[in-house]
Backbone as a ProteinNet text record, in pm:
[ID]
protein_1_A
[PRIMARY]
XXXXXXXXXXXXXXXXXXXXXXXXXXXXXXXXXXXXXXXXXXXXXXXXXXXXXXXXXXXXXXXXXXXXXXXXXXXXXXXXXXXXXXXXXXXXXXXXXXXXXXXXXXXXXXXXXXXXXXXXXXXXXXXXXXXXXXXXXXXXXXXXXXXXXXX
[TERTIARY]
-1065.6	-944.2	-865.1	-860.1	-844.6	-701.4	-641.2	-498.9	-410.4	-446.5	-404.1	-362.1	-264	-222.3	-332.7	-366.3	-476.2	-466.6	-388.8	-320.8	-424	-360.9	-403.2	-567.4	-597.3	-721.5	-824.8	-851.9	-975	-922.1	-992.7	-938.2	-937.4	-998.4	-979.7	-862	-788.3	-670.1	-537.9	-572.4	-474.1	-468.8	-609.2	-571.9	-507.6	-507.4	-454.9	-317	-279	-133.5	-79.3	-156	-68.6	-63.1	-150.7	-165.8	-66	-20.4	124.6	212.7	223.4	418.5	377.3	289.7	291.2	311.2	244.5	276.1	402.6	495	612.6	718.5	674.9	777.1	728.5	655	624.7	703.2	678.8	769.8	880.3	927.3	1085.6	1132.5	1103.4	1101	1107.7	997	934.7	1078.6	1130	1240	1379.8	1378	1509.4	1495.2	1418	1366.6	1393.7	1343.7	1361.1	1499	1587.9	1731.2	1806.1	1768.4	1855.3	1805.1	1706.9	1649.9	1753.7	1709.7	1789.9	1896.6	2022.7	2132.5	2230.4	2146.6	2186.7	2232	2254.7	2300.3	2430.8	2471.4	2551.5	2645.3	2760.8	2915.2	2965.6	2887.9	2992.7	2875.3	2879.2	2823.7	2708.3	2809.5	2691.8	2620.2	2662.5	2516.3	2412.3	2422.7	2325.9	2248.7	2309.3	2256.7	2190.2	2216.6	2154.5	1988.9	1955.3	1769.1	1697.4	1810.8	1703.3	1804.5	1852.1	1836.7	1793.8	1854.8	1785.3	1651.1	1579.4	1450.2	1345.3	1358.4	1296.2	1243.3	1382.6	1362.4	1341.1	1386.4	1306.7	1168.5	1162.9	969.3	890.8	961.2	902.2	891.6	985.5	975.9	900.7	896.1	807.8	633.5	627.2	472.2	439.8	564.3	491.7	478.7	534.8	557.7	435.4	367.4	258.3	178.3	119.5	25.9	-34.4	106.5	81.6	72.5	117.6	75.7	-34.1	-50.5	-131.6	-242.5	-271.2	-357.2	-429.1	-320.5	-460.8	-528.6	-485.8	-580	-696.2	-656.7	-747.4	-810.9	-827	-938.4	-1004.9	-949.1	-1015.9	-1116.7	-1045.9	-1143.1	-1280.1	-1220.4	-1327.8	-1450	-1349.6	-1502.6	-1588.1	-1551.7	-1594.3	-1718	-1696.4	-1763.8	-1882.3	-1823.5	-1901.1	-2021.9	-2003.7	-2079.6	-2186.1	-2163.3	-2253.7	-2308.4	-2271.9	-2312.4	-2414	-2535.4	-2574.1	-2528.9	-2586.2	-2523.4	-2416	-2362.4	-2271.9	-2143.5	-2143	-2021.6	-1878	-1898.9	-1803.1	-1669.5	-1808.9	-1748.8	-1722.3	-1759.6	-1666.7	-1605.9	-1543.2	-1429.9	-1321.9	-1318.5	-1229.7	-1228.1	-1323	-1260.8	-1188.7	-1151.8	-1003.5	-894.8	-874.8	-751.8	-655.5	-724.1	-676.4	-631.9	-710.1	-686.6	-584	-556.6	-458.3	-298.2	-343.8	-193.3	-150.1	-243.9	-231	-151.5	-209.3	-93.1	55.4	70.5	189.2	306.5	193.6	289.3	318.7	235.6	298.3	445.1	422.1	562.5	657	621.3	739.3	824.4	718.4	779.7	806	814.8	833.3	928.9	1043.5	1192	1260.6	1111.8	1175.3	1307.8	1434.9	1484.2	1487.5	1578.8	1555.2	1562.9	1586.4	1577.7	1459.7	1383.9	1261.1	1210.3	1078.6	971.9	854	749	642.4	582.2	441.6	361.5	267.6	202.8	137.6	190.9	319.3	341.3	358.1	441	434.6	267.1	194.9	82	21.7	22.4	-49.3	25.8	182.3	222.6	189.2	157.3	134.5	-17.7	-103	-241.9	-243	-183.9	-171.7	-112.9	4.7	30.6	-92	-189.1	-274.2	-376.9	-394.1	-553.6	-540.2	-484.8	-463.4	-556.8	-425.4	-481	-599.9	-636	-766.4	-892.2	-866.4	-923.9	-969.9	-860.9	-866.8	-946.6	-877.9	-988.6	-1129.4	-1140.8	-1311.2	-1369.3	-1302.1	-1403.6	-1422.7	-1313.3	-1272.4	-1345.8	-1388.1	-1434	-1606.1	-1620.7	-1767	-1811.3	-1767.2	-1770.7	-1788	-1695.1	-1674.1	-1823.7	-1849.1	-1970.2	-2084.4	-2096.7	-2212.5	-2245.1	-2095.7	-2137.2	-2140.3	-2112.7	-2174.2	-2016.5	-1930.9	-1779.2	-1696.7	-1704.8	-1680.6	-1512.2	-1517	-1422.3	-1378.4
-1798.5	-1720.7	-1732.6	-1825.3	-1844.9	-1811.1	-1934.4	-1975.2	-1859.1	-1749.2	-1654.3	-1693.1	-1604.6	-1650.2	-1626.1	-1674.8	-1651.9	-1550.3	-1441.8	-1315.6	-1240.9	-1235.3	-1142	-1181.5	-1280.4	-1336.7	-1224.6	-1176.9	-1040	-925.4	-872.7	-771.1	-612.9	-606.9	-519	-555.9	-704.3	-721.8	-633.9	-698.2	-593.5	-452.1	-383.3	-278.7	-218.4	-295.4	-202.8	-256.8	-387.4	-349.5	-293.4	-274.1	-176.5	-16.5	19.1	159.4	173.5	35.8	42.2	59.7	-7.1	-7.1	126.5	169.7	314.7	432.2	411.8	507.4	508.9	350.4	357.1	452.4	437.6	482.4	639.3	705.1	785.1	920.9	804.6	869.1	850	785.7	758.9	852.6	873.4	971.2	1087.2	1137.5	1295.6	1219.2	1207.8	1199	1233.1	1175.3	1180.4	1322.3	1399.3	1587.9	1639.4	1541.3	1682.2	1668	1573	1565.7	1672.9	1676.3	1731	1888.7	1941.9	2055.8	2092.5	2044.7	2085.4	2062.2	1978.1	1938.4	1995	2003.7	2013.5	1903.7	1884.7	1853	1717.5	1613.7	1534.2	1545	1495.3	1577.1	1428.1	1326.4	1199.8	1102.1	1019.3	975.7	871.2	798.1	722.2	756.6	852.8	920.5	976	1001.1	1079.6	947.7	804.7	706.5	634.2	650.3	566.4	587.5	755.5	757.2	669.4	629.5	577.7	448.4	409.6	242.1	152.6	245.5	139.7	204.2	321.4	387.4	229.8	215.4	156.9	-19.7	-80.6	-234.3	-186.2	-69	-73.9	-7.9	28.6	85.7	-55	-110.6	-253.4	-353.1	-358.8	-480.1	-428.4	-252	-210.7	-202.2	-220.9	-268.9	-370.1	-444.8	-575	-616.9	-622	-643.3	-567.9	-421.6	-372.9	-434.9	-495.6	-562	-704.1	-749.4	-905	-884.5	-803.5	-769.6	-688.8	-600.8	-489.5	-449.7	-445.4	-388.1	-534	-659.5	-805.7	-837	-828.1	-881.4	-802.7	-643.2	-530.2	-555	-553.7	-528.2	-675.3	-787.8	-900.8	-923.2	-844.6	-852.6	-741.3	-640.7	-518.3	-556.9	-653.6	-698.7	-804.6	-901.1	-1005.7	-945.4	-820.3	-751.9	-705.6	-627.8	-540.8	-643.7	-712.9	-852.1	-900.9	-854.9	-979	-900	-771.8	-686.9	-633.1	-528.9	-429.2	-291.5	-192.3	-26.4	-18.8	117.2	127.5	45	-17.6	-94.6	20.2	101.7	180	199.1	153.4	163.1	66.5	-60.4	-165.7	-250.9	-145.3	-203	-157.3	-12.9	56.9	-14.9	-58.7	-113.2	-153.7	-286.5	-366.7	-284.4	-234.8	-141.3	-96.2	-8	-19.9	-150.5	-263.2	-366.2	-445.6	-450.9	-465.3	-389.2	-245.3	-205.9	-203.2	-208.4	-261.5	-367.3	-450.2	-590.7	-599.6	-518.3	-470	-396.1	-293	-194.2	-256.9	-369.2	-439.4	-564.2	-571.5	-691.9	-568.2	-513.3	-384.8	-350.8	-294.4	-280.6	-381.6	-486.9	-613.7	-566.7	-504.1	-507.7	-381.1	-290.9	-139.8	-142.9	-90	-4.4	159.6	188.7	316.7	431.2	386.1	506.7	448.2	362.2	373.2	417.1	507.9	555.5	445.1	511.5	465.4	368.2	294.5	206.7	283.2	396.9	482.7	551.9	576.6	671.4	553	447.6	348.8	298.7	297.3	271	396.9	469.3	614.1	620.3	586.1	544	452.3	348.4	227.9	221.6	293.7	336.5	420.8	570.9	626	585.6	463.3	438.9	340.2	249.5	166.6	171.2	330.7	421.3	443.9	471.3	510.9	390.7	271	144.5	90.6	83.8	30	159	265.8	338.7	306	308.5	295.3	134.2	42.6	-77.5	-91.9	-10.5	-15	88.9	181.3	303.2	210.7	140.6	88.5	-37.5	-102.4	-229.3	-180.1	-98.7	-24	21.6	69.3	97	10.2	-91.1	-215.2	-333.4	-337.7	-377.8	-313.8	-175.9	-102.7	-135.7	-155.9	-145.8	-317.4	-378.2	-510.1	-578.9	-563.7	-617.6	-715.3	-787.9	-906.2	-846	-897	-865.4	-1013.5
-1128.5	-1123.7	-1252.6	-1348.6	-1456.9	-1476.8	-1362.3	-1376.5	-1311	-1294.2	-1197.3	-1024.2	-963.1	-850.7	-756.9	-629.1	-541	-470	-479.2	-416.1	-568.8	-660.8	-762.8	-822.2	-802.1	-890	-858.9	-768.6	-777.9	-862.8	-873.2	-984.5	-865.5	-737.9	-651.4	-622.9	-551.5	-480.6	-605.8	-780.7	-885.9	-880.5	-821.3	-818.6	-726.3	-641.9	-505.4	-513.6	-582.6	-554	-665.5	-757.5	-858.2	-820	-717.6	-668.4	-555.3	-500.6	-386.4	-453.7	-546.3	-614.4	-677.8	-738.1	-783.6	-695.2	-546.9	-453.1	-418.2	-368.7	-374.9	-428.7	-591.9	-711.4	-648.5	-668.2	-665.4	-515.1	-404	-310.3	-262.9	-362.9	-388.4	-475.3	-584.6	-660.1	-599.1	-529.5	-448.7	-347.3	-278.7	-229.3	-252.6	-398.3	-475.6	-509.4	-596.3	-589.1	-461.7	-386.1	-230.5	-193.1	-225.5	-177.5	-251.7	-397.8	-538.3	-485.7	-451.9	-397.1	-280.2	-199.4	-64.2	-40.1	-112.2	-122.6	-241.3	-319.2	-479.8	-578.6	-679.9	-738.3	-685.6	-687.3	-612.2	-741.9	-700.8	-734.3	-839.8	-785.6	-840.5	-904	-1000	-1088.2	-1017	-946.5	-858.9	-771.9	-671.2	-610	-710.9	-844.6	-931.3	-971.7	-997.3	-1075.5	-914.9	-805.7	-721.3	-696.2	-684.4	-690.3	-832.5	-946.6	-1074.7	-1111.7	-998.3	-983.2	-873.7	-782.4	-645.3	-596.5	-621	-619.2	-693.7	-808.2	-859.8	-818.4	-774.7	-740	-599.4	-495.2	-366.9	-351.9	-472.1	-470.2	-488	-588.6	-600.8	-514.3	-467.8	-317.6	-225.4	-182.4	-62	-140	-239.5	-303.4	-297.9	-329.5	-334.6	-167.4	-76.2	38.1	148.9	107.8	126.7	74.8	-86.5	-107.8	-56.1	-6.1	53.9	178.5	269.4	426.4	458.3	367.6	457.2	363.3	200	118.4	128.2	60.8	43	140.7	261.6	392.4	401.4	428.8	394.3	336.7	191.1	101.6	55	75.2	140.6	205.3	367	428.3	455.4	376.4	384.6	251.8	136.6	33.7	105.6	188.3	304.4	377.3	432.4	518.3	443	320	219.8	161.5	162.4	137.1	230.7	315.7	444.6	517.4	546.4	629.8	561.9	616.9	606.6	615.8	546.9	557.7	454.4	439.2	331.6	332.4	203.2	141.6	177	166.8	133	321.2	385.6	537.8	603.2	556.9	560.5	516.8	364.6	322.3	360.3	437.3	516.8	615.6	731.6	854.7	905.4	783.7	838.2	816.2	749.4	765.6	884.9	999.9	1085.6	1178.7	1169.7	1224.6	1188.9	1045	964.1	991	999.2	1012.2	1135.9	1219	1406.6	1332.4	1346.5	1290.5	1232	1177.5	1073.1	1183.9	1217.4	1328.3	1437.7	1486.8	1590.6	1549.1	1432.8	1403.7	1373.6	1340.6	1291.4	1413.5	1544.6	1641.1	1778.5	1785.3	1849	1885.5	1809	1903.9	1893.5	1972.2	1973.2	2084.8	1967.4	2050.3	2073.1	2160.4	2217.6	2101.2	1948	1842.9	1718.4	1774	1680	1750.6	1652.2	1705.2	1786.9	1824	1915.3	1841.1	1901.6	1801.4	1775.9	1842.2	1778.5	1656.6	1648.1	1516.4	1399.8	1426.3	1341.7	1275.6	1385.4	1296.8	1208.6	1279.7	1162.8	1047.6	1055.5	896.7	805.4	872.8	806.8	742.4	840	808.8	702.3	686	569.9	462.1	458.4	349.1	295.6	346.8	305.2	275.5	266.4	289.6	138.1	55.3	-108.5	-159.5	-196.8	-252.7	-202.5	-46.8	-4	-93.4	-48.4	-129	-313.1	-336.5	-451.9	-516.5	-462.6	-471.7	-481.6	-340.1	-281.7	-411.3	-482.7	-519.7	-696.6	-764.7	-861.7	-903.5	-744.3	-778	-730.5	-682.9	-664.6	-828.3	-900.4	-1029.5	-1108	-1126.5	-1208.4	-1179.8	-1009.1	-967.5	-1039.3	-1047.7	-1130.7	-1258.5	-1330.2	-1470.7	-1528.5	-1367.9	-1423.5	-1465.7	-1474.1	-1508.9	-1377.2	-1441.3	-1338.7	-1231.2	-1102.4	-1043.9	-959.5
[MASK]
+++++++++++++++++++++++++++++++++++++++++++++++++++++++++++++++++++++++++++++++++++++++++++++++++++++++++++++++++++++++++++++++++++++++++++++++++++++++

C-alpha cells in the first residue's frame, strides 16, 4: 500500500471515490442551474454565493461519506468475488451493491417518520447513486488489469 490509508490503497477503491465526490459536485451544481432556471436569478448576494460555497464542502462530505459506506464495501467486495468465483468478473463486482445499499437504506430509514419516504424508494436511490463509481471501478480496474498496471 506504500504508506497509503487502507480505505484508498487499491487504486479501484481511488477511483470510485473520486467518481462520488465528482458525481456529488456535479448534482449539486445541475441543482443550483435548475433553481436559477425555474426561480430566476436570486435578488441578494448570499443566496447567489450559497450554490458555490456550501455546494462544494457538501458535495465533498456526501463523497466522501458514499465512498466509506457504500462504494468501499461494494467494490471490495465485488473485487473479493471477482477473484474467487467463476463466470464474468464484471457480474460480481456489481453484486454487492445492492446488498450494500440494502444496508445503507436500512440505517437511513431506522426512524421513519410519517414524511420520509419508503425503504424501497430509499434504496433505489442509494443503488443509483452507487452504480456510477462501482461501475466505474470495475470497468477502470478491468483495463488497468489488462494492460498489466498494478492496482
Amino acid at each position: 500500500m506504500s504508506g497509503e490509508g487502507a480505505l484508498f490503497g487499491c487504486r479501484a477503491l481511488r477511483i470510485a471515490s473520486t467518481v462520488a465526490a465528482a458525481q456529488f459536485t456535479v448534482l449539486g451544481l445541475g441543482y443550483a442551474v435548475w433553481s436559477w432556471v425555474r426561480y430566476g436569478l436570486p435578488e441578494y448576494g448570499a443566496d447567489l454565493a450559497c450554490p458555490f460555497l456550501f455546494v462544494p464542502v457538501a458535495a465533498a462530505v456526501a463523497g466522501t461519506l458514499q465512498a466509506v459506506f457504500l462504494t468501499g464495501p461494494a467494490v471490495l467486495a465485488g473485487q473479493y468475488l471477482a477473484g474467487r468465483l467463476p463466470g464474468p468478473g464484471a457480474l460480481w463486482r456489481l453484486l454487492p451493491l445492492p446488498l450494500v445499499a440494502g444496508a445503507v437504506a436500512g440505517l437511513l430509514c431506522r426512524d421513519q417518520g410519517p414524511y420520509l419516504p419508503d425503504f424501497g424508494v430509499v434504496w433505489a436511490c442509494v443503488m443509483a447513486l452507487g452504480l456510477l463509481p462501482v461501475l466505474a471501478a470495475g470497468a477502470l480496474g478491468i483495463r488497468a488489469a489488462e494492460k498489466g498496471v498494478r492496482r
